[in-house]
C-alpha positions in Angstrom: -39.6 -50.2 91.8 -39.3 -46.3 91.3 -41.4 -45.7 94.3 -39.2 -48.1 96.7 -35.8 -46.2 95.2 -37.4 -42.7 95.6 -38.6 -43.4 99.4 -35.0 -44.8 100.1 -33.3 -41.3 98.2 -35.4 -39.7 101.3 -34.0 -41.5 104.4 -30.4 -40.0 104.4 -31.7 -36.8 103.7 -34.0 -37.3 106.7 -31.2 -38.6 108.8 -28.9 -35.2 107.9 -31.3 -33.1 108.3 -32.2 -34.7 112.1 -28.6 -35.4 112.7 -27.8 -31.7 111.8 -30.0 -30.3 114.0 -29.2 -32.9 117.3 -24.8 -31.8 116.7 -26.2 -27.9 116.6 -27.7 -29.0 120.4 -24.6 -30.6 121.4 -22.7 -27.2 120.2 -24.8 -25.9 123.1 -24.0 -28.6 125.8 -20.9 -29.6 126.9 -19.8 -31.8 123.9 -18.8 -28.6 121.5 -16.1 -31.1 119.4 -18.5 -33.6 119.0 -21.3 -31.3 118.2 -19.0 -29.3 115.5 -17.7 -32.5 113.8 -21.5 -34.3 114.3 -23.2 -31.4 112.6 -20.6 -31.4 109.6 -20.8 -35.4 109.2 -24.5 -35.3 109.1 -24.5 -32.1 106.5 -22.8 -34.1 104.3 -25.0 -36.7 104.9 -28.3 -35.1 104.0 -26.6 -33.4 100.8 -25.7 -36.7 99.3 -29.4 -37.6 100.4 -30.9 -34.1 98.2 -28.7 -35.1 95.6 -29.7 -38.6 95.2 -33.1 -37.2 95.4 -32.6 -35.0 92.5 -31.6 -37.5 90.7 -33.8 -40.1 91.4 -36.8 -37.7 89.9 -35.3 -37.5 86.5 
């Protein structure tokens, strides 16, 4: 059961850190707004996924 909670801590963190990266790209294009508020919704995202990480190794 720890193992199935610790690989499920890692998929939002996965998903920030991917969805990050994709709103930096779109900074770059011609969807600046989109890419600004993605980036910021999806660093938020892989915090709370580090963080549930953290704790989920206690």
């Amino acid at each position: 059961m720890n193992k199935q909670r610790k690989n499920s801590a890692n998929l939002p963190l996965v998903l920030g850190i991917l969805g990050f990266f994709a709103g930096i790209g779109l900074m770059f294009g011609e969807s600046k707004v989109i890419g600004i508020f993605g980036s910021i919704a999806s660093a938020g995202l892989a915090f709370k996924g580090y963080k549930e990480l953290k704790e989920s190794k206690k």
